[in-house]
C-alpha positions in Angstrom: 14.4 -12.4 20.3 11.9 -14.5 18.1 12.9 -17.7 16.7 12.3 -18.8 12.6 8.9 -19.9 12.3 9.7 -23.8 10.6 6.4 -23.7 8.2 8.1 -20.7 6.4 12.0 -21.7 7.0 13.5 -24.9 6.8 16.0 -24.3 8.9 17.6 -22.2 11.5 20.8 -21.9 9.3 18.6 -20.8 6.3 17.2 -18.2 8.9 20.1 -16.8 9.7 21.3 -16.2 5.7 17.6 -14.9 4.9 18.0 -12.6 7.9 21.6 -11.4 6.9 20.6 -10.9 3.5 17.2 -8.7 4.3 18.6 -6.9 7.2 22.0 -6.1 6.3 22.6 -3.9 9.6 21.4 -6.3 11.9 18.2 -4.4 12.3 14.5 -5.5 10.3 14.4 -1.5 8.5 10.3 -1.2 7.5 8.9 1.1 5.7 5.7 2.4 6.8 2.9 4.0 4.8 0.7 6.4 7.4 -0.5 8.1 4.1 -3.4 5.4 3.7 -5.4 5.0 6.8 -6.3 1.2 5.6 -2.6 -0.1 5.9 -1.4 1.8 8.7 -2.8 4.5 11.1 -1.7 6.5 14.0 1.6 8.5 14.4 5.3 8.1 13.4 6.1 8.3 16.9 3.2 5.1 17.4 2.3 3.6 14.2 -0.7 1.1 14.4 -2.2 -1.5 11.7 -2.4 -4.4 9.2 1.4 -3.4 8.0 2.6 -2.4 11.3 1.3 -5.8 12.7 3.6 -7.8 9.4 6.5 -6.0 10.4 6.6 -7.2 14.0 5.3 -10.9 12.8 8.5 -10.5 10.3 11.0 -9.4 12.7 10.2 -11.9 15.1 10.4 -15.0 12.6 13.8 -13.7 11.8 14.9 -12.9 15.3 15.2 -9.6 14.8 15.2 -6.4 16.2 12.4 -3.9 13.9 12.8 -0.5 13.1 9.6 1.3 11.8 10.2 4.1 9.4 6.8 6.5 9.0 6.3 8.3 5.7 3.3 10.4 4.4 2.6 8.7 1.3 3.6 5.3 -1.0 6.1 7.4 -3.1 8.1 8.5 0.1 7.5 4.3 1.2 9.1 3.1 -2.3 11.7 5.8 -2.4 12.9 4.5 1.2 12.9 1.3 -0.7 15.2 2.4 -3.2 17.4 3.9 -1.8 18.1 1.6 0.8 17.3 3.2 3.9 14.3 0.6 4.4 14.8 -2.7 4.1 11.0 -3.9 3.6 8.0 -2.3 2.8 4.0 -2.1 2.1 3.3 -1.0 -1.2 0.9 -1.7 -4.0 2.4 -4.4 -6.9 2.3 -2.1 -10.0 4.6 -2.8 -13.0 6.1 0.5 -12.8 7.8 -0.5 -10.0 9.0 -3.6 -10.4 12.0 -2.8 -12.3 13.2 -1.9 -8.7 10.8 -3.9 -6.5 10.2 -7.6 -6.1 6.4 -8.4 -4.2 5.5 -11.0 -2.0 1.7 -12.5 -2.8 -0.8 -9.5 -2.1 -1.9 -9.6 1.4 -5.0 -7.5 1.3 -6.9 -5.8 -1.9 -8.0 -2.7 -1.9 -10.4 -1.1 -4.6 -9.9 2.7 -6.3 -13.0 4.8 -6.5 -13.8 8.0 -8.6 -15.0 11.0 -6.3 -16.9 13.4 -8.3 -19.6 17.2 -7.3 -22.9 15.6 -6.5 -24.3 17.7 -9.4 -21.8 15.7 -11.5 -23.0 14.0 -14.9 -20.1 11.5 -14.7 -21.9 8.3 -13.5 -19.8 5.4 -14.3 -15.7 4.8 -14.8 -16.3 5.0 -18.5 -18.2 8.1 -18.6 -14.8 9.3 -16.1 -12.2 8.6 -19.0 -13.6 11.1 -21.6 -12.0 14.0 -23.4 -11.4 17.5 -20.8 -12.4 15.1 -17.8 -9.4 16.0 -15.3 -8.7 13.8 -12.8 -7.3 15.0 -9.2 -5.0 11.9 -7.8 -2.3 11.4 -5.2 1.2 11.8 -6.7 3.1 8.3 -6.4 0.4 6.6 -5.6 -0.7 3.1 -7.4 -3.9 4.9 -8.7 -1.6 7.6 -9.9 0.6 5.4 -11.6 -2.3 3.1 -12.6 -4.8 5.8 -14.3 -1.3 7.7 -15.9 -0.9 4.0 -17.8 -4.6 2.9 -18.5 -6.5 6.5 -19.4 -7.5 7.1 -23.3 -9.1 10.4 -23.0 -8.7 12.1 -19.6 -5.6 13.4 -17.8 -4.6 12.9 -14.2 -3.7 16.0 -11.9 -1.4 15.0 -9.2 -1.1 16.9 -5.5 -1.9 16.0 -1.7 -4.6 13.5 -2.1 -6.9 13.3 -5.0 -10.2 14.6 -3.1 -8.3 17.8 -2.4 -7.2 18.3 -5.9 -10.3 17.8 -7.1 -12.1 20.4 -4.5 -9.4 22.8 -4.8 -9.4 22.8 -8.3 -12.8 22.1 -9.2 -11.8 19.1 -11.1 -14.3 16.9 -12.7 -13.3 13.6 -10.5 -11.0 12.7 -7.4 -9.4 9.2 -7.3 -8.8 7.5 -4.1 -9.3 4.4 -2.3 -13.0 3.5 -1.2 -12.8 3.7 2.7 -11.2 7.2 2.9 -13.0 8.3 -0.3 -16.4 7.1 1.4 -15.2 8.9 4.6 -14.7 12.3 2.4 -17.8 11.9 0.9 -19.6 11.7 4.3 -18.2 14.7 5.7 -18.6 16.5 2.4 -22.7 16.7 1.0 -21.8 18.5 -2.2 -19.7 15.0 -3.0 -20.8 11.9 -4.0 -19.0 8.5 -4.9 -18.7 6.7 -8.5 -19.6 2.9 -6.5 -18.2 1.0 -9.4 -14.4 0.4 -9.2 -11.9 1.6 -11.4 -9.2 -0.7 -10.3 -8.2 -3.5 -7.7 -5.2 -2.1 -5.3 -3.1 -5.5 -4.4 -1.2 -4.2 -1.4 2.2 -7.1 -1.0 5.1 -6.9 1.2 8.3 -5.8 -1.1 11.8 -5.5 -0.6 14.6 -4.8 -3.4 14.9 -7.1 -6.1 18.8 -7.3 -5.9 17.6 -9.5 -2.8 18.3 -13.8 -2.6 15.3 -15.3 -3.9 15.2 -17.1 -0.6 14.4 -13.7 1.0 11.9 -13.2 -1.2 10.3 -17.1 -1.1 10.4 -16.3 3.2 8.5 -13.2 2.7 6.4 -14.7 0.2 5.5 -17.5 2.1 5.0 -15.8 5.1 2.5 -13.3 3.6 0.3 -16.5 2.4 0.7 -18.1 6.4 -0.5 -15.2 7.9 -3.9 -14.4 5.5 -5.0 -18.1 6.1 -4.4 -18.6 9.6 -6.3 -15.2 9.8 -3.8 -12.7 10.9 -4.2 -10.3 8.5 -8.0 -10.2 9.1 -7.9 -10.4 12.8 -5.4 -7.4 12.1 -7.9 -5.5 10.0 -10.4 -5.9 12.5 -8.2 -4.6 15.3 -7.5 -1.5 13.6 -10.8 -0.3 12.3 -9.9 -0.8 8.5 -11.4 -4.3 8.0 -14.8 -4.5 6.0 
């Protein structure tokens, strides 16, 4: 069993309430996102990456036991959340959620790209957001909720991913995040990328915000340990995902 790491608890006591009140059953319960190949990668049965590597780092400050909990996509990861079944998890700090999630500092940011035909006029984010434009995006996901809140003109079509969407349905754009949109794009010649970002993707470590605030302050803290002793980017690097 790991010990409280002093720098991010000030006491063992102060570990054991932080632990108690984040792990009610005794057992760190995270909530794993496999549905984006940057945080996390591999299979539910053995789960690998960034967030996989925070979990464990977590557990073993608290002296705790870890369960990891593999979903599909950050809706299923947030639902987990909610409903109590996880007691942690790795999702993007959006306002729509926070009414049910409190967020540690970001540990990694992630950028949002259009995907769009090769043939495509569309050659900037602006020229994206124009009346009939229709956007193919992942349901749940922080594009999803971020595009549904920010567009003027164009509407966003949910499904599986937003590449597929957008190939299935011979949509004017895609949304996604650059690495697997890049990766898309590769494998795919009639495809091309919009370079410019249309948003910044701040992935944090959340629990529920009926949590002490100490809990929150230990993950918070925590999160800002590990990204300047360089664990998160040794992490990254591990796992293929770093830039």
């Amino acid at each position: 069993m790991g010990t409280a790491n002093k720098d991010t608890m000030t006491s063992d006591g102060a570990a054991v309430e932080v632990s108690r009140d984040l792990a009610p059953t005794g057992r760190l319960r995270a909530s794993i996102n496999l549905g984006n190949p940057v945080l996390a990668q591999g299979t539910a049965g053995s789960p690998g990456g960034v967030t996989v590597d925070i979990a464990r780092e977590l557990a073993r400050r608290l002296g705790l036991e870890l369960d990891l909990l593999c979903f599909d996509a950050a809706r299923k990861s947030v639902d987990a959340l909610a409903s109590g079944q996880a007691d942690i998890g790795f999702v993007a700090i959006e306002p729509a959620r926070a009414a049910q999630l409190a967020f540690s500092a970001p540990y990694l940011l992630i950028e949002g790209v259009f995907v769009v035909p090769q043939d495509s006029p569309l050659q900037s984010v602006a020229d994206v957001d124009q009346p009939g434009v229709r956007i193919g995006v992942k349901q749940g996901s922080a594009y999803d909720l971020f595009l549904g809140r920010t567009l003027q003109h164009a509407e966003v079509v949910p499904g599986a991913e937003g590449v597929d969407v957008l190939r299935e349905l011979g949509l004017a754009a895609g949304a996604g995040i650059r690495q697997p949109a890049g990766a898309f794009v590769r494998d795919n010649p009639g495809f091309r990328l919009i370079d410019e970002r249309f948003m910044e993707i701040r992935q944090a470590v959340a629990t529920t915000r009926d949590r002490h605030p100490d809990s929150v302050h230990f993950l918070d803290q925590a999160v800002h340990e590990l990204t300047a002793t360089g664990f998160i980017a040794e992490s990254l690097r591990r796992s293929g995902a770093g830039s």
